[in-house]
Structures are given as structure tokens and as C-alpha cells.
N, CA, C and O atoms as a GROMACS GRO file, in nm:
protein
  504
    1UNK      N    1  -2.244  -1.633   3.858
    1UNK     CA    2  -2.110  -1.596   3.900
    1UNK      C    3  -2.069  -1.468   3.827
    1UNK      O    4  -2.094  -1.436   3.711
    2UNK      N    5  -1.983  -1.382   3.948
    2UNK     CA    6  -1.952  -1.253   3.856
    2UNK      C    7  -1.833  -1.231   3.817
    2UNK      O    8  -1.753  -1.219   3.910
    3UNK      N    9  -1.777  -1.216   3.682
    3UNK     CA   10  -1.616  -1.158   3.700
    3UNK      C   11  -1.601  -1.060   3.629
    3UNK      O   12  -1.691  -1.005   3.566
    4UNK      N   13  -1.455  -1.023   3.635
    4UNK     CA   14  -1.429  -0.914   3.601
    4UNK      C   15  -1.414  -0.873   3.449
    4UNK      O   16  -1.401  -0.762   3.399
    5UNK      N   17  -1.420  -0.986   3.398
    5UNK     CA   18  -1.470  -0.993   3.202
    5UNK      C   19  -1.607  -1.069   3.203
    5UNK      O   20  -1.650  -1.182   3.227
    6UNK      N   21  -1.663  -0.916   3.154
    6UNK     CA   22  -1.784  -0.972   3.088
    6UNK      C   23  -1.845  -0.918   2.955
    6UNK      O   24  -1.838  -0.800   2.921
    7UNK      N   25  -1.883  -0.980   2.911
    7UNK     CA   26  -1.933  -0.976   2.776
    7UNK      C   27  -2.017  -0.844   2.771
    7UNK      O   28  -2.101  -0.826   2.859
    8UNK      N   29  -1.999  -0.756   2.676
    8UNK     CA   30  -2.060  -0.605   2.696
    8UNK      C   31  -2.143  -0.620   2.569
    8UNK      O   32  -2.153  -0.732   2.519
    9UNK      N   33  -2.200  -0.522   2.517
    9UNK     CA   34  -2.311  -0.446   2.426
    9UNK      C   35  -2.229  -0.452   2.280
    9UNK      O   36  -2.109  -0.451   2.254
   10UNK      N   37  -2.332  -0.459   2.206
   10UNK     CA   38  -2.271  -0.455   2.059
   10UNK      C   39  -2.194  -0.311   2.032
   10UNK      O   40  -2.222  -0.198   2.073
   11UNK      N   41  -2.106  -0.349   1.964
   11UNK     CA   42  -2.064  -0.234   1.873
   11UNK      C   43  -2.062  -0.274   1.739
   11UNK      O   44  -2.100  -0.377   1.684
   12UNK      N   45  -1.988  -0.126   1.679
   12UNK     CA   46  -1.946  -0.127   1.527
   12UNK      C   47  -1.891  -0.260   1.517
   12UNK      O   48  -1.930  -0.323   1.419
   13UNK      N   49  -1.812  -0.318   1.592
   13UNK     CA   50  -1.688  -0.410   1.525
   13UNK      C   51  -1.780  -0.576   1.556
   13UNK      O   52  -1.734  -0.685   1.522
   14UNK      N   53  -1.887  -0.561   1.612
   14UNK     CA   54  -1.981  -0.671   1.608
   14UNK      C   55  -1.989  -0.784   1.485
   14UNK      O   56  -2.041  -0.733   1.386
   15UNK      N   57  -1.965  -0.876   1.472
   15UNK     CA   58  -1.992  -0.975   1.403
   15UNK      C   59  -1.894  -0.947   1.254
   15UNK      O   60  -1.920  -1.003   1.148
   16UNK      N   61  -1.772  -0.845   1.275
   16UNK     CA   62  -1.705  -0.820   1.159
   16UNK      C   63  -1.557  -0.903   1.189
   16UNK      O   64  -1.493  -0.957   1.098
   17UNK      N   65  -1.507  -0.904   1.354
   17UNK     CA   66  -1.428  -0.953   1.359
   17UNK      C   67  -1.380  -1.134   1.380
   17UNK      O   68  -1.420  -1.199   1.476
   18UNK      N   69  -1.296  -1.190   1.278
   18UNK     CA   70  -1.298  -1.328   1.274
   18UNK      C   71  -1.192  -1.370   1.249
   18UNK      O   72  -1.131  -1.350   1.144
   19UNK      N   73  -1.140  -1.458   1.376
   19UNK     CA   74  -1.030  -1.541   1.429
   19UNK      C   75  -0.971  -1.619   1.251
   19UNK      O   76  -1.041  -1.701   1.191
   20UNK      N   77  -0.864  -1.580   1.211
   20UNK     CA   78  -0.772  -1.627   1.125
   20UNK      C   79  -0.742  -1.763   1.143
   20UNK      O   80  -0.750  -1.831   1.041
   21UNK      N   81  -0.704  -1.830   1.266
   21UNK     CA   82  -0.682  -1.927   1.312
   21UNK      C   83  -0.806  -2.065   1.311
   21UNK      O   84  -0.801  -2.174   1.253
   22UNK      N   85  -0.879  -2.022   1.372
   22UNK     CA   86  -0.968  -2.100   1.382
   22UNK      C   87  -1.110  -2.118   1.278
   22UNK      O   88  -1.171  -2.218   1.240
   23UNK      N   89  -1.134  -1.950   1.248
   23UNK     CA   90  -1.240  -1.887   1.156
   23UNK      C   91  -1.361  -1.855   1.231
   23UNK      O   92  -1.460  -1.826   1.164
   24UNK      N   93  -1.368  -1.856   1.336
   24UNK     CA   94  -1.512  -1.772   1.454
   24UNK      C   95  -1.491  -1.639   1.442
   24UNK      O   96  -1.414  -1.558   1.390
   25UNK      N   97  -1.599  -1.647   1.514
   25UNK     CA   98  -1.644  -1.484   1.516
   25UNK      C   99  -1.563  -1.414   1.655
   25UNK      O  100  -1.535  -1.502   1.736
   26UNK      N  101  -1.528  -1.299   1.691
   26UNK     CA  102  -1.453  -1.279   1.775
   26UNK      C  103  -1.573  -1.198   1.905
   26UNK      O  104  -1.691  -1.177   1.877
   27UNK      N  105  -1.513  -1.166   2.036
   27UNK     CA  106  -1.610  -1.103   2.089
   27UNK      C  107  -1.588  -1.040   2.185
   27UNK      O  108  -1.514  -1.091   2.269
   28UNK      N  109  -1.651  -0.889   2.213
   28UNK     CA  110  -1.618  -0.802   2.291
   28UNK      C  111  -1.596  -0.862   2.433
   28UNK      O  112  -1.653  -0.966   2.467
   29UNK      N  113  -1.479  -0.768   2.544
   29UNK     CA  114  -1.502  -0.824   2.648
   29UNK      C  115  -1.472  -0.679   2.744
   29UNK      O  116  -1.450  -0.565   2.701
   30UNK      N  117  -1.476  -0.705   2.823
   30UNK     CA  118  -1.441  -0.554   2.900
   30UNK      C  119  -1.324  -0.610   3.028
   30UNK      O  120  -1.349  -0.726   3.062
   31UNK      N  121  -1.214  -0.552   3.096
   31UNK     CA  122  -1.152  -0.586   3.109
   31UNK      C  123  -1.108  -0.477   3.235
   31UNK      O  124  -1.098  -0.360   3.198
   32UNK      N  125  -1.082  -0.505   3.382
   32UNK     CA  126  -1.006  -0.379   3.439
   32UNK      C  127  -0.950  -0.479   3.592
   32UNK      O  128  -0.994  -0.577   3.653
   33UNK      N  129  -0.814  -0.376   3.607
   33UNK     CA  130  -0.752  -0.430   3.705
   33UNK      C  131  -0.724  -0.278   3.816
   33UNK      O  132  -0.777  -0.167   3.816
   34UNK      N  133  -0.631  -0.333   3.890
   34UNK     CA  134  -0.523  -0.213   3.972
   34UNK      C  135  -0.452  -0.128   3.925
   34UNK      O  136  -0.425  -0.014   3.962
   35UNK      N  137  -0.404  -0.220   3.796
   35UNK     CA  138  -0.297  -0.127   3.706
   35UNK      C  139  -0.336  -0.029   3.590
   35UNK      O  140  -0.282   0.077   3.559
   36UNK      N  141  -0.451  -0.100   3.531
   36UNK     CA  142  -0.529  -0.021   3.444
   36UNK      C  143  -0.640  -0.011   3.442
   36UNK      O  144  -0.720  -0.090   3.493
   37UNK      N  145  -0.674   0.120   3.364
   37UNK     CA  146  -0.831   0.153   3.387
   37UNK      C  147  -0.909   0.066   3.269
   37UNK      O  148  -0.869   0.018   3.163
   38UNK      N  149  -1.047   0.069   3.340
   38UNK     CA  150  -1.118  -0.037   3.253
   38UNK      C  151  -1.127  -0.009   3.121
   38UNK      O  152  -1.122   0.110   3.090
   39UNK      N  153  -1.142  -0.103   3.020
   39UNK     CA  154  -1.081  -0.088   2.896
   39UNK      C  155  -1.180  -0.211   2.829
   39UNK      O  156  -1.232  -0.293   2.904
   40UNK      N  157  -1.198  -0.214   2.688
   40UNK     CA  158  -1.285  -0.303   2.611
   40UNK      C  159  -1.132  -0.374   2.544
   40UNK      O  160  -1.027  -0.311   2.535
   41UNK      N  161  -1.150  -0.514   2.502
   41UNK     CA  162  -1.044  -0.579   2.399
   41UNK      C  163  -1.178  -0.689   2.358
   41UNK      O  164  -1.279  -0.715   2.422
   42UNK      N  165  -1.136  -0.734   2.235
   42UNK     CA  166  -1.178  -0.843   2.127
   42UNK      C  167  -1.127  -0.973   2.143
   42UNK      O  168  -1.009  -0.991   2.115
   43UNK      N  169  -1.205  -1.080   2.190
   43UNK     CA  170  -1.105  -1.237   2.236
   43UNK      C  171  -1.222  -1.318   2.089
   43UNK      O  172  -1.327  -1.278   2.039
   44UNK      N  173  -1.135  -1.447   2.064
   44UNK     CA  174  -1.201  -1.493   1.984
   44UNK      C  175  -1.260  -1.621   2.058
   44UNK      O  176  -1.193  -1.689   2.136
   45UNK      N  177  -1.429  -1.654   2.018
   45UNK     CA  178  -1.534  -1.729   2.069
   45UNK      C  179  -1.478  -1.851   2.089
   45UNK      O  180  -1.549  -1.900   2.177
   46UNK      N  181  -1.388  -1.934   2.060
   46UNK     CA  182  -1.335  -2.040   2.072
   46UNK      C  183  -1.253  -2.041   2.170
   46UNK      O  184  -1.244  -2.137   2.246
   47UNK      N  185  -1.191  -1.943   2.181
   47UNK     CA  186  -1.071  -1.925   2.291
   47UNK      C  187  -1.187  -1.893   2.436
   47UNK      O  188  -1.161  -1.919   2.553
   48UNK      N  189  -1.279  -1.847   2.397
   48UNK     CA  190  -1.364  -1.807   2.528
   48UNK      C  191  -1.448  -1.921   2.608
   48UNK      O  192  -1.487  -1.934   2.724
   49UNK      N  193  -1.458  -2.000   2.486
   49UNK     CA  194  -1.598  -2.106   2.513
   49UNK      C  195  -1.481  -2.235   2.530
   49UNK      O  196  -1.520  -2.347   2.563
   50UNK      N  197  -1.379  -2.217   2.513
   50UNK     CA  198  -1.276  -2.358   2.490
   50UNK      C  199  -1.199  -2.361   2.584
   50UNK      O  200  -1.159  -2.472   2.620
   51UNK      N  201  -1.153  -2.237   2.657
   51UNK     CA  202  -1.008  -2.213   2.726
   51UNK      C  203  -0.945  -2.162   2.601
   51UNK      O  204  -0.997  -2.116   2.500
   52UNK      N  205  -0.804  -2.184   2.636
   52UNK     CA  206  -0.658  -2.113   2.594
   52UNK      C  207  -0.610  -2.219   2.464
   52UNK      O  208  -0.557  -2.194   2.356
   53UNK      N  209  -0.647  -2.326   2.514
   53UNK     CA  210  -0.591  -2.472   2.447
   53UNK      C  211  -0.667  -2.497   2.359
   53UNK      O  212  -0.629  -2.603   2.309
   54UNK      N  213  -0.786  -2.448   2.292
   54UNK     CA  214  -0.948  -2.442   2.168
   54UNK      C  215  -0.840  -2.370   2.033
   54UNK      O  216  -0.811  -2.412   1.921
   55UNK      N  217  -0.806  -2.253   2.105
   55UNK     CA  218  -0.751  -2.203   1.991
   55UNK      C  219  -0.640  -2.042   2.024
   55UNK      O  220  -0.666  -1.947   2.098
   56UNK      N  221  -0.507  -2.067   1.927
   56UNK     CA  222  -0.392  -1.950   1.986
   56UNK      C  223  -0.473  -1.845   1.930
   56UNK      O  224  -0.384  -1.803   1.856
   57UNK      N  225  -0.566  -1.771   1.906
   57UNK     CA  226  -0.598  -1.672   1.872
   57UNK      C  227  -0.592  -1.549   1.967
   57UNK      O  228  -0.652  -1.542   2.074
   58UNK      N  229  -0.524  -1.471   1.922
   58UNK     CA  230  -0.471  -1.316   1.997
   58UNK      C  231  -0.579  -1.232   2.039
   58UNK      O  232  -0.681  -1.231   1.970
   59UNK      N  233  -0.573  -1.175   2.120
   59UNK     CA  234  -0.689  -1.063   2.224
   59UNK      C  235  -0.626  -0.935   2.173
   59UNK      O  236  -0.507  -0.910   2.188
   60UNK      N  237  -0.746  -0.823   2.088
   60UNK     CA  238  -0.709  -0.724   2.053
   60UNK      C  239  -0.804  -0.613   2.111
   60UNK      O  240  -0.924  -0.597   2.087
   61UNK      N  241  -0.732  -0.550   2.183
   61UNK     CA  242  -0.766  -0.394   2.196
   61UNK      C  243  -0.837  -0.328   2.149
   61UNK      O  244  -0.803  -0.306   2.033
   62UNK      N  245  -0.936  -0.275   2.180
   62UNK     CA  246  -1.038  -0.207   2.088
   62UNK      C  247  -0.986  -0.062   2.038
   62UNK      O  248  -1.014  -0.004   1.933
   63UNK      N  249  -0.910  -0.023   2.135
   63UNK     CA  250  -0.790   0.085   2.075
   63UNK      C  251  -0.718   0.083   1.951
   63UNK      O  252  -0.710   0.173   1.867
   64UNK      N  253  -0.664  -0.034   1.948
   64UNK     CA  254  -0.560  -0.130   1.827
   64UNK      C  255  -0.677  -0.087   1.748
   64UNK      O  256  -0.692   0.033   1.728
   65UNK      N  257  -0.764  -0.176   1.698
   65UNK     CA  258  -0.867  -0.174   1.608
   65UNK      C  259  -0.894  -0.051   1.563
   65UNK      O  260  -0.876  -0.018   1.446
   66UNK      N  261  -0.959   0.055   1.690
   66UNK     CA  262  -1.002   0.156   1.628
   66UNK      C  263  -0.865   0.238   1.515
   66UNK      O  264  -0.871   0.255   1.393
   67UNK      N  265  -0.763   0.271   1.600
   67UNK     CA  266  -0.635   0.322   1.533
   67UNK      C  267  -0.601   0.275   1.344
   67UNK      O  268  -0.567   0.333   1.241
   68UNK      N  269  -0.642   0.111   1.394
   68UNK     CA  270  -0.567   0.040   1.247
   68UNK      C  271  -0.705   0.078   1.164
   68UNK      O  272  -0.682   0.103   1.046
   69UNK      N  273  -0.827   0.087   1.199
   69UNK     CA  274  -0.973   0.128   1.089
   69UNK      C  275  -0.931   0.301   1.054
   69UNK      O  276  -0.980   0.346   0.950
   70UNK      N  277  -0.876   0.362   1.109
   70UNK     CA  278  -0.841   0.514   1.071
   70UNK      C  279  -0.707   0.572   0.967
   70UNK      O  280  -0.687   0.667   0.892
   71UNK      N  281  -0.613   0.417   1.028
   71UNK     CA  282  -0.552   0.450   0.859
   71UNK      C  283  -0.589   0.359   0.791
   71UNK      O  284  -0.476   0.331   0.750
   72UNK      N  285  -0.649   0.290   0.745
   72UNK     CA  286  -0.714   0.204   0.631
   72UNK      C  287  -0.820   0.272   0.553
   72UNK      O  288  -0.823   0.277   0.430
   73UNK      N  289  -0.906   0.321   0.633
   73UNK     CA  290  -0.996   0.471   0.603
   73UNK      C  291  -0.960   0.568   0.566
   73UNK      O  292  -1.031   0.640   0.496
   74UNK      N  293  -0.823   0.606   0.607
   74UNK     CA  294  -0.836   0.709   0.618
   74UNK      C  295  -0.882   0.832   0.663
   74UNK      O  296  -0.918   0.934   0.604
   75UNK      N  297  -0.873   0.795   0.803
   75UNK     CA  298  -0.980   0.932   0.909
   75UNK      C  299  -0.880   0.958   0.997
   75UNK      O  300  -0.773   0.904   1.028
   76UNK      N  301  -0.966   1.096   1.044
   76UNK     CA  302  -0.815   1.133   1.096
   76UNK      C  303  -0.874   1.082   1.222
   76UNK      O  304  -0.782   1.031   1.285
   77UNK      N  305  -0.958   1.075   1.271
   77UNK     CA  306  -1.070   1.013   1.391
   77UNK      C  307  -1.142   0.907   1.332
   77UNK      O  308  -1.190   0.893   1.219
   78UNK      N  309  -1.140   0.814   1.464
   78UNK     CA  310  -1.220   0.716   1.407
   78UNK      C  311  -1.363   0.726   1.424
   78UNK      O  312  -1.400   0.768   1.534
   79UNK      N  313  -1.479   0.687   1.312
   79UNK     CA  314  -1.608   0.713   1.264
   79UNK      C  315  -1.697   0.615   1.299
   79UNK      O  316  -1.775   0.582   1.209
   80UNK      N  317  -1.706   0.568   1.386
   80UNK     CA  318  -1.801   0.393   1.347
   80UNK      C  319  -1.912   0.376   1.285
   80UNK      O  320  -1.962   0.264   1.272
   81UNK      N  321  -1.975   0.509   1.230
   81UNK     CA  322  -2.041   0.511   1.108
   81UNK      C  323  -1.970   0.450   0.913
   81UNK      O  324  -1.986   0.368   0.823
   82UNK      N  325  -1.890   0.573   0.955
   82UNK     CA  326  -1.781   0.544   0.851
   82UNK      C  327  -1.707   0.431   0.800
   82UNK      O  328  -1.667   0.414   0.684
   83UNK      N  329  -1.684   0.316   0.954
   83UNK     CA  330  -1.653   0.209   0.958
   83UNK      C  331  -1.734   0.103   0.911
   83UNK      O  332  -1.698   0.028   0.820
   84UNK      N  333  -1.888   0.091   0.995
   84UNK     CA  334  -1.964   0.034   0.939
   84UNK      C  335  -2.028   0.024   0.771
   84UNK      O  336  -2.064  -0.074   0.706
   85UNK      N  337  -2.022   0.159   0.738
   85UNK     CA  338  -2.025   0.171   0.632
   85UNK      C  339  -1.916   0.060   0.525
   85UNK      O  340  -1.942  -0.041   0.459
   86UNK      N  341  -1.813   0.123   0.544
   86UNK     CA  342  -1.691   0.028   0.453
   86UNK      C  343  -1.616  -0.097   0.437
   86UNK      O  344  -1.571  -0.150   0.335
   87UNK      N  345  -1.611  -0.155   0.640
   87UNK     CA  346  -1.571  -0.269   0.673
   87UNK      C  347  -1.673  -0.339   0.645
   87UNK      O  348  -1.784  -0.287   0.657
   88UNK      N  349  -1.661  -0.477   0.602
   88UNK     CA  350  -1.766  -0.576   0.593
   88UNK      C  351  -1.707  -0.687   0.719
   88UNK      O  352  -1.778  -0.737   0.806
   89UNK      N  353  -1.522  -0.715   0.697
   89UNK     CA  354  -1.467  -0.803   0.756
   89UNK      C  355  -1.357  -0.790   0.833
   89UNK      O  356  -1.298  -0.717   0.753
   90UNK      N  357  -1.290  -0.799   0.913
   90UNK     CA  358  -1.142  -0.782   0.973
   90UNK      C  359  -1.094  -0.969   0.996
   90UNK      O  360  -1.169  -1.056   1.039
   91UNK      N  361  -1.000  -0.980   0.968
   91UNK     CA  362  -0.980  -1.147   0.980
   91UNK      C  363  -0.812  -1.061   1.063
   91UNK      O  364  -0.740  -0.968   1.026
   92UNK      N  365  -0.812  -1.164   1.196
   92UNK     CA  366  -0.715  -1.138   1.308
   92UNK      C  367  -0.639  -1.255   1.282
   92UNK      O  368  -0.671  -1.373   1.301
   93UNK      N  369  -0.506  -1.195   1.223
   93UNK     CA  370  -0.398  -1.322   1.350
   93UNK      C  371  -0.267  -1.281   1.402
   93UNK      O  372  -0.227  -1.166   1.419
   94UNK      N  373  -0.221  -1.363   1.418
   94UNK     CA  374  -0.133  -1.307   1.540
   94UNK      C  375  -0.062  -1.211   1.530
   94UNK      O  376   0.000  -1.175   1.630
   95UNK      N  377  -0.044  -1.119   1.377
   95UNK     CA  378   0.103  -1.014   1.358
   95UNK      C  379   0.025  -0.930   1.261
   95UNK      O  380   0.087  -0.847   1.195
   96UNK      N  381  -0.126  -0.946   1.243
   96UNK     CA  382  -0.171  -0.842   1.100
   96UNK      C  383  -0.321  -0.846   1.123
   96UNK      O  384  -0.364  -0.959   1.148
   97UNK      N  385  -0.416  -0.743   1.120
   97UNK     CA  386  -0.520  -0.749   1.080
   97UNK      C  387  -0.540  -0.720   0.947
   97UNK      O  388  -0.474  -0.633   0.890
   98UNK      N  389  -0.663  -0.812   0.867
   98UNK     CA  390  -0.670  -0.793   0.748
   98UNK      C  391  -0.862  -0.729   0.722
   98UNK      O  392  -0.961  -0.801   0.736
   99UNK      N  393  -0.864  -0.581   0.681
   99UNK     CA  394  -1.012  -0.569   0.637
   99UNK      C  395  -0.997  -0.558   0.499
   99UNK      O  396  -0.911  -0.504   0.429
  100UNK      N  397  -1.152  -0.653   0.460
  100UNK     CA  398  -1.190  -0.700   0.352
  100UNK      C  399  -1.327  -0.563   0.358
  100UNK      O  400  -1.418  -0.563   0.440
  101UNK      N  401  -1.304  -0.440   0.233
  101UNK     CA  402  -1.370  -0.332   0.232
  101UNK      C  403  -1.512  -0.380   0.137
  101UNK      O  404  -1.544  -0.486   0.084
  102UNK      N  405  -1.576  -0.242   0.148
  102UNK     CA  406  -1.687  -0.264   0.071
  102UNK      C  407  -1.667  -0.248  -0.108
  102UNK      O  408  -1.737  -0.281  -0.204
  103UNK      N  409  -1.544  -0.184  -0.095
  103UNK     CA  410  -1.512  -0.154  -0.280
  103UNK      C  411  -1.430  -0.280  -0.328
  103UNK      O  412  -1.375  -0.280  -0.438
  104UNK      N  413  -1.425  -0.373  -0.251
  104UNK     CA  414  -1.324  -0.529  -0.321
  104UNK      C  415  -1.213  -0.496  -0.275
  104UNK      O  416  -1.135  -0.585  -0.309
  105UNK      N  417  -1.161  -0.420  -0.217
  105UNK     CA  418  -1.004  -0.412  -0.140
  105UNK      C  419  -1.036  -0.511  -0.032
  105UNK      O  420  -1.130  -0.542   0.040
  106UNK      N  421  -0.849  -0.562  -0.069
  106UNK     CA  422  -0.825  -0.617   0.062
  106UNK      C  423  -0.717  -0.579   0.127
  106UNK      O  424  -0.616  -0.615   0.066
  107UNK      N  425  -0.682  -0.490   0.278
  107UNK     CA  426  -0.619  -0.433   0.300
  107UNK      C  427  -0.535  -0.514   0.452
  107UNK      O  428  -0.594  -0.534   0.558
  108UNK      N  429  -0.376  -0.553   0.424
  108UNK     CA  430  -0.371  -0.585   0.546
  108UNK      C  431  -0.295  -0.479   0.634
  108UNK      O  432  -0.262  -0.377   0.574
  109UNK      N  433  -0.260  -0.490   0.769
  109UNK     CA  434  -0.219  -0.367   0.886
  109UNK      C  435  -0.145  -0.487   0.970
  109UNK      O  436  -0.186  -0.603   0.973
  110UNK      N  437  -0.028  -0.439   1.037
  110UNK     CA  438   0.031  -0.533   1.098
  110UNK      C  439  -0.013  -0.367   1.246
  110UNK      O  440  -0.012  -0.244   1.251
  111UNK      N  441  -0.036  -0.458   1.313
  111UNK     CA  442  -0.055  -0.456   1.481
  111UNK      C  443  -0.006  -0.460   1.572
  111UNK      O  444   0.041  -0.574   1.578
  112UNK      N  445   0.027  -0.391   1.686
  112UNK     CA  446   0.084  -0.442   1.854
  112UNK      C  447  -0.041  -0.476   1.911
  112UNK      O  448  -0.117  -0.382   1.937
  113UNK      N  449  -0.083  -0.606   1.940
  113UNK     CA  450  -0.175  -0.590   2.038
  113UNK      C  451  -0.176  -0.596   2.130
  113UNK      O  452  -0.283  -0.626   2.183
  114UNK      N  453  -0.072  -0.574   2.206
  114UNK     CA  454  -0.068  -0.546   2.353
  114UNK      C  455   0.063  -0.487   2.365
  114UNK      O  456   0.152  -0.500   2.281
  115UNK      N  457   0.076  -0.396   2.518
  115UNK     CA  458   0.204  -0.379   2.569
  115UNK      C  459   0.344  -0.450   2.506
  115UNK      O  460   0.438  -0.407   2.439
  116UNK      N  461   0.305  -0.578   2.561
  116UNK     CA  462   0.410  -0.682   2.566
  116UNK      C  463   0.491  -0.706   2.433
  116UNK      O  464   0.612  -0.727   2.424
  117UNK      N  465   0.388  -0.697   2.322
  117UNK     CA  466   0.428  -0.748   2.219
  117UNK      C  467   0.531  -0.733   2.160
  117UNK      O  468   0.590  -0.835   2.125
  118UNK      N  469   0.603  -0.568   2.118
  118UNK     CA  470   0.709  -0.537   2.067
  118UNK      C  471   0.843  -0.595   2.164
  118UNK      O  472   0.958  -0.592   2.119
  119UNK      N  473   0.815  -0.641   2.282
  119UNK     CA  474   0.930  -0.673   2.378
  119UNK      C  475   0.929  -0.850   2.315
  119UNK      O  476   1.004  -0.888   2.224
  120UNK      N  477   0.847  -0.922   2.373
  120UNK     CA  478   0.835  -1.038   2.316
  120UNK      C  479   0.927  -1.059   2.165
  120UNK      O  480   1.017  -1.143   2.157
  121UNK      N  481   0.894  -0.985   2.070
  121UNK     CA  482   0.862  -1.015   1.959
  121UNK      C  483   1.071  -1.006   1.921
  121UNK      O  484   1.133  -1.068   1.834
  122UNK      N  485   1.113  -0.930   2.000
  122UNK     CA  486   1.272  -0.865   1.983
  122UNK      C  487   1.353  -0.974   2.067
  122UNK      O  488   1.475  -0.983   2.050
  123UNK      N  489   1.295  -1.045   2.146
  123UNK     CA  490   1.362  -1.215   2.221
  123UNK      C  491   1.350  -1.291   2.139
  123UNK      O  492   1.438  -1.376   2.149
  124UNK      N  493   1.261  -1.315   2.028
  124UNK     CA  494   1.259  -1.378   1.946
  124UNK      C  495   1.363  -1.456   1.890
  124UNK      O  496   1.402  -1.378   1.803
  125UNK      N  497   1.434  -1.556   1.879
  125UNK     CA  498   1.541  -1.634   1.800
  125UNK      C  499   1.513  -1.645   1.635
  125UNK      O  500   1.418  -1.717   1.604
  126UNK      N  501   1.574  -1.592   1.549
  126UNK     CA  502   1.559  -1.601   1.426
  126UNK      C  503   1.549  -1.741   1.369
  126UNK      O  504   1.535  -1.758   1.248
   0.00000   0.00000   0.00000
């Protein structure tokens, strides 16, 4: 069967990214509609292999990612040499990515991972 997410080719962010929630490994997917052009995001293996109801773990943008590895790095472009080099870990949850570097830092980044989010997040009831 064919759809329109399918599991693509390794990258840099291969086997670094891991669901906060649950603790799996997360995994590339590729993604395209009418409205937008095709695009890569990060879903976590539980949520993929489980449904929705396995585990709330958030779908991140490979955009998001790259952006949040360039100020943590410090690049003014993102390197996926550079990355590989320094990231060992990224642990995702729902409002922060956290990379665990190669010098013992632990650095966290709070995130939009999607459109929606900053709208969502302002309905919010305190």
C-alpha cells in the first residue's frame, strides 16, 4: 500500500532524536498535500507503530530542528556535519527541545512546531 507519508533515507538527525514522553527513537517522514509543498517532519516510533493513542508525542519539522541546532551551535547555517559532530541527543516534548552536546552541555530550546501552535497555545485557559 502507498501513502503519502513515507518513511525516507537517513539523515544527520537519525537515531539522535527521542520522544520525552515515551523514550523511543523518533523518525523521519516526508509529508505533502495541496496546500503545501512536500516537506520532511520527525514523528515518534510509538506514535507511528501505535496510532495517536501509543503516545502524545509532537511531530517536528525538520525546519524547526534544523533552525533550533544553529542557535545552540551557533551557525549561522545549518552544518549537518557540524551537527553530527556535537549533537549526540535531542530529547522532544511538547514545548522544548533538549540537546545533550558532545562537551557535557545540556542545552534546552523551546520550539513552534507547527503553524498552529502559537494560536493554540494563546486559547489556552491559565
Amino acid at each position: 500500500m502507498t501513502s503519502y507519508l513515507t518513511l525516507t533515507k537517513f539523515s544527520c538527525f537519525t537515531r539522535k532524536m527521542w520522544c520525552a514522553n515515551c523514550g523511543h527513537v523518533y523518525r523521519r517522514r516526508n509529508a505533502c498535500s495541496k496546500d503545501h509543498p512536500p516537506y520532511h517532519y520527525w514523528k515518534c516510533s510509538t506514535k507511528i507503530d501505535g496510532g495517536a493513542h501509543a503516545c502524545t508525542g509532537i511531530n517536528v519539522p525538520e525546519e524547526v530542528l534544523r533552525q533550533a541546532s544553529c542557535k545552540v551551535l551557533g551557525l549561522e547555517s545549518f552544518d549537518a556535519e557540524e551537527f553530527s559532530a556535537h549533537v549526540l541527543r535531542i530529547e522532544v516534548s511538547r514545548s522544548t527541545l533538549v540537546f545533550h552536546l558532545d562537551d557535557g552541555r545540556i542545552v534546552e530550546t523551546e520550539a513552534a512546531y507547527n503553524r498552529e501552535a502559537p494560536a493554540k497555545q494563546e486559547g489556552r485557559a491559565s
